[in-house]
C-alpha positions in Angstrom: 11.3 25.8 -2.5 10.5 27.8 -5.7 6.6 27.0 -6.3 6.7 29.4 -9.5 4.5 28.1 -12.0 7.2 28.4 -14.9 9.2 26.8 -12.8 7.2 23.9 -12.4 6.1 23.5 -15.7 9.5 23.4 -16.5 10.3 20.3 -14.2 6.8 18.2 -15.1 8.1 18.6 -18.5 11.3 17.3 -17.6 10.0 14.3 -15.5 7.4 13.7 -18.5 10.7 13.2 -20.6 12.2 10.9 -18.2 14.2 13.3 -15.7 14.3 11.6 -12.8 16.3 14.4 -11.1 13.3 16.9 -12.0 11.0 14.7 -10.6 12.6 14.1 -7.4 13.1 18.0 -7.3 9.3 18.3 -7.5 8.5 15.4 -5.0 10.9 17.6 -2.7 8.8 20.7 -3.4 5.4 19.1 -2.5 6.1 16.4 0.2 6.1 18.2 3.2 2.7 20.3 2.3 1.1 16.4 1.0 2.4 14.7 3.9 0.6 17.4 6.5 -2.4 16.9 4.0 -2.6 13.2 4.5 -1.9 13.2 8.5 -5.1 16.2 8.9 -7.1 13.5 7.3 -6.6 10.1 9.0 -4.8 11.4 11.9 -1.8 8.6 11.7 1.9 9.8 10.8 3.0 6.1 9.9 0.1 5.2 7.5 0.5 8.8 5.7 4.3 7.9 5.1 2.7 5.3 3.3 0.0 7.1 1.5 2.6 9.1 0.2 4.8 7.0 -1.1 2.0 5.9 -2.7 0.9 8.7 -4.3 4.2 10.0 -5.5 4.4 6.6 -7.1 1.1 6.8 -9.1 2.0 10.1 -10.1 5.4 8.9 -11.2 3.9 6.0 -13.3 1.2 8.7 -15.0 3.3 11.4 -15.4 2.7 11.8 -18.9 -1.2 11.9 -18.8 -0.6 14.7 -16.8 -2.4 18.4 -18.5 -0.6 21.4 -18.2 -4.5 23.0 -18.3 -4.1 22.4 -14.7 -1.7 23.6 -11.6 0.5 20.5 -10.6 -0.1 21.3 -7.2 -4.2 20.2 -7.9 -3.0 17.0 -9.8 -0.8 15.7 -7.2 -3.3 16.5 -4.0 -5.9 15.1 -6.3 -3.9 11.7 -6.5 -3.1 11.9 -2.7 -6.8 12.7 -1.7 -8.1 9.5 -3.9 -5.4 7.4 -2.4 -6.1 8.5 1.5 -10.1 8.2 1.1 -9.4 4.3 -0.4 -6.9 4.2 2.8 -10.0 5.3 4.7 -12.5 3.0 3.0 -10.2 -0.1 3.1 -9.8 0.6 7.0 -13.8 0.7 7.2 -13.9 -2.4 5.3 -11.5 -4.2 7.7 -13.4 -2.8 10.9 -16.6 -4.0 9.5 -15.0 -7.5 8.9 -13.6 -7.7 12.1 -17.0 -7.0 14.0 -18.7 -9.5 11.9 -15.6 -12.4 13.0 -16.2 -11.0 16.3 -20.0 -11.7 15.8 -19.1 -15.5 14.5 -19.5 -18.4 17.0 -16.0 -20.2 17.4 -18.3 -23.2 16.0 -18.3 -21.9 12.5 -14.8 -20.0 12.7 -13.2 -23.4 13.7 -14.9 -24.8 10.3 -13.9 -21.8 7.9 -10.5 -22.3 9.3 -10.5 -25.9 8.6 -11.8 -25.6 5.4 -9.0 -22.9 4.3 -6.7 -25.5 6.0 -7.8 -28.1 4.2 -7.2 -26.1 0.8 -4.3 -25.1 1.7 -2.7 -29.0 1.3 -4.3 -29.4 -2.5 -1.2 -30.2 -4.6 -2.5 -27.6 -7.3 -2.2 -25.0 -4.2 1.1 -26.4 -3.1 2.8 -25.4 -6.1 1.0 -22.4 -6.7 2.0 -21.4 -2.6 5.9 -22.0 -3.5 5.6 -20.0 -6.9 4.1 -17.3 -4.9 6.7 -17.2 -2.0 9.7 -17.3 -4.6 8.1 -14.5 -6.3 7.6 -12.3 -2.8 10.9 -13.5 -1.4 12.5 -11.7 -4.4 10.7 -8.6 -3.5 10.4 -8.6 -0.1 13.8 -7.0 0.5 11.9 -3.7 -1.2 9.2 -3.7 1.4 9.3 -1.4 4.6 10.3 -3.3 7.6 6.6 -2.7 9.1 5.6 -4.4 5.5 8.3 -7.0 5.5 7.5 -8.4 9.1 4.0 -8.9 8.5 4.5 -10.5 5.0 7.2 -13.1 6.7 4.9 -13.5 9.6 1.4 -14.2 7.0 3.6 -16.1 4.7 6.4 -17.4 5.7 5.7 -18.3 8.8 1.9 -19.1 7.9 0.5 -17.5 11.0 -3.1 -16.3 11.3 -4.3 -12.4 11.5 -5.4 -13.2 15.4 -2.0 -15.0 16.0 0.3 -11.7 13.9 -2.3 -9.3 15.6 -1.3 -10.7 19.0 2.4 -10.8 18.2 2.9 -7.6 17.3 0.5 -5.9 20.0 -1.8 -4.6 16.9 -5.4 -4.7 16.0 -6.5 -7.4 13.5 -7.6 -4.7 11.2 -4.2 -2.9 11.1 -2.9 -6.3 10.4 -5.1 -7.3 7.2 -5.3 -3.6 6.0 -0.8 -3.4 6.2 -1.0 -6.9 4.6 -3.7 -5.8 1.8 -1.4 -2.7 0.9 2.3 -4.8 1.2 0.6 -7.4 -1.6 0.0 -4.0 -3.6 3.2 -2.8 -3.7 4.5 -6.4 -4.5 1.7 -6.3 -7.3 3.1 -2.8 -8.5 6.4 -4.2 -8.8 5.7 -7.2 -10.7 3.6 -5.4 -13.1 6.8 -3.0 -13.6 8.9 -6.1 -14.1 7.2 -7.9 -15.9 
């Protein structure tokens, strides 16, 4: 693929006028060499598919605050380095949670689970638990299937992270850190509908 900077200028210019053929041309120039990127940093081919979707996304939706002071190429790793270290935080974040469940007595885990339960049968909450599964059924069909199967699992089916984690065979932190980003991408594309 041509990586001339003319060139390239030429196509962010494009995509900052609305091209979508220009900027499909450019995610086809720098996929493969951001993909790599994101895999020699967390080591997992699925979950840097997802990073960078996610980054051609945000790049998409801030096209046009991008500088042509800079080289593309720095803009668009920039935006896949910030999401892949959040990627790396969030996954902390859920191991660190899971060690201190781990740590809880089945005592007080029996409560909290009551308690969420118990919340979860509030008429205010009922309502508020249909609005929010008519709003994700409409976009669930948008999800990846690894997204989509969790999502019907968490809320559909109202299982627990232990209960999806032993389902599907994965740890409880893969489970809450897939979930966390599938309600992201449903976030994203209420905000763009909305």
């Amino acid at each position: 693929m041509n990586k001339d900077k003319k060139y390239i200028d030429n196509l962010v210019a494009n995509a900052q006028r609305g091209d979508s053929i220009a900027f499909t041309t450019l995610m086809n120039i720098y996929k493969d060499g951001l993909y790599f990127f994101i895999v020699k940093m967390i080591g997992d081919k699925v979950e840097a598919e997802d990073i960078l979707m996610e980054t051609f996304y945000k790049a998409f939706v801030n096209i046009s605050s991008y500088s042509f002071d800079y080289a593309f190429s720095t803009w668009i790793y920039t935006i896949a380095k910030n999401n892949t270290i959040d990627y790396i935080r969030n996954a902390k974040k859920n191991v660190l949670h899971n060690c201190k469940s781990d740590i809880m007595s089945d005592e007080s885990r029996s409560f909290i689970d009551d308690l969420a339960e118990d919340n979860k049968k509030e008429p205010d909450n009922i309502v508020i638990n249909r609005e929010e599964k008519e709003v994700i059924r409409n976009y669930i069909s948008l999800l990846k299937p690894h997204y989509r199967i969790l999502i019907e699992k968490f809320y559909f089916e109202e299982k627990k992270y232990d209960e999806i984690a032993k389902e599907l065979n994965l740890p409880i932190g893969t489970i809450k850190g897939k979930l966390h980003r599938a309600r992201k991408i449903i976030n994203n594309f209420l905000r763009q509908n909305t």
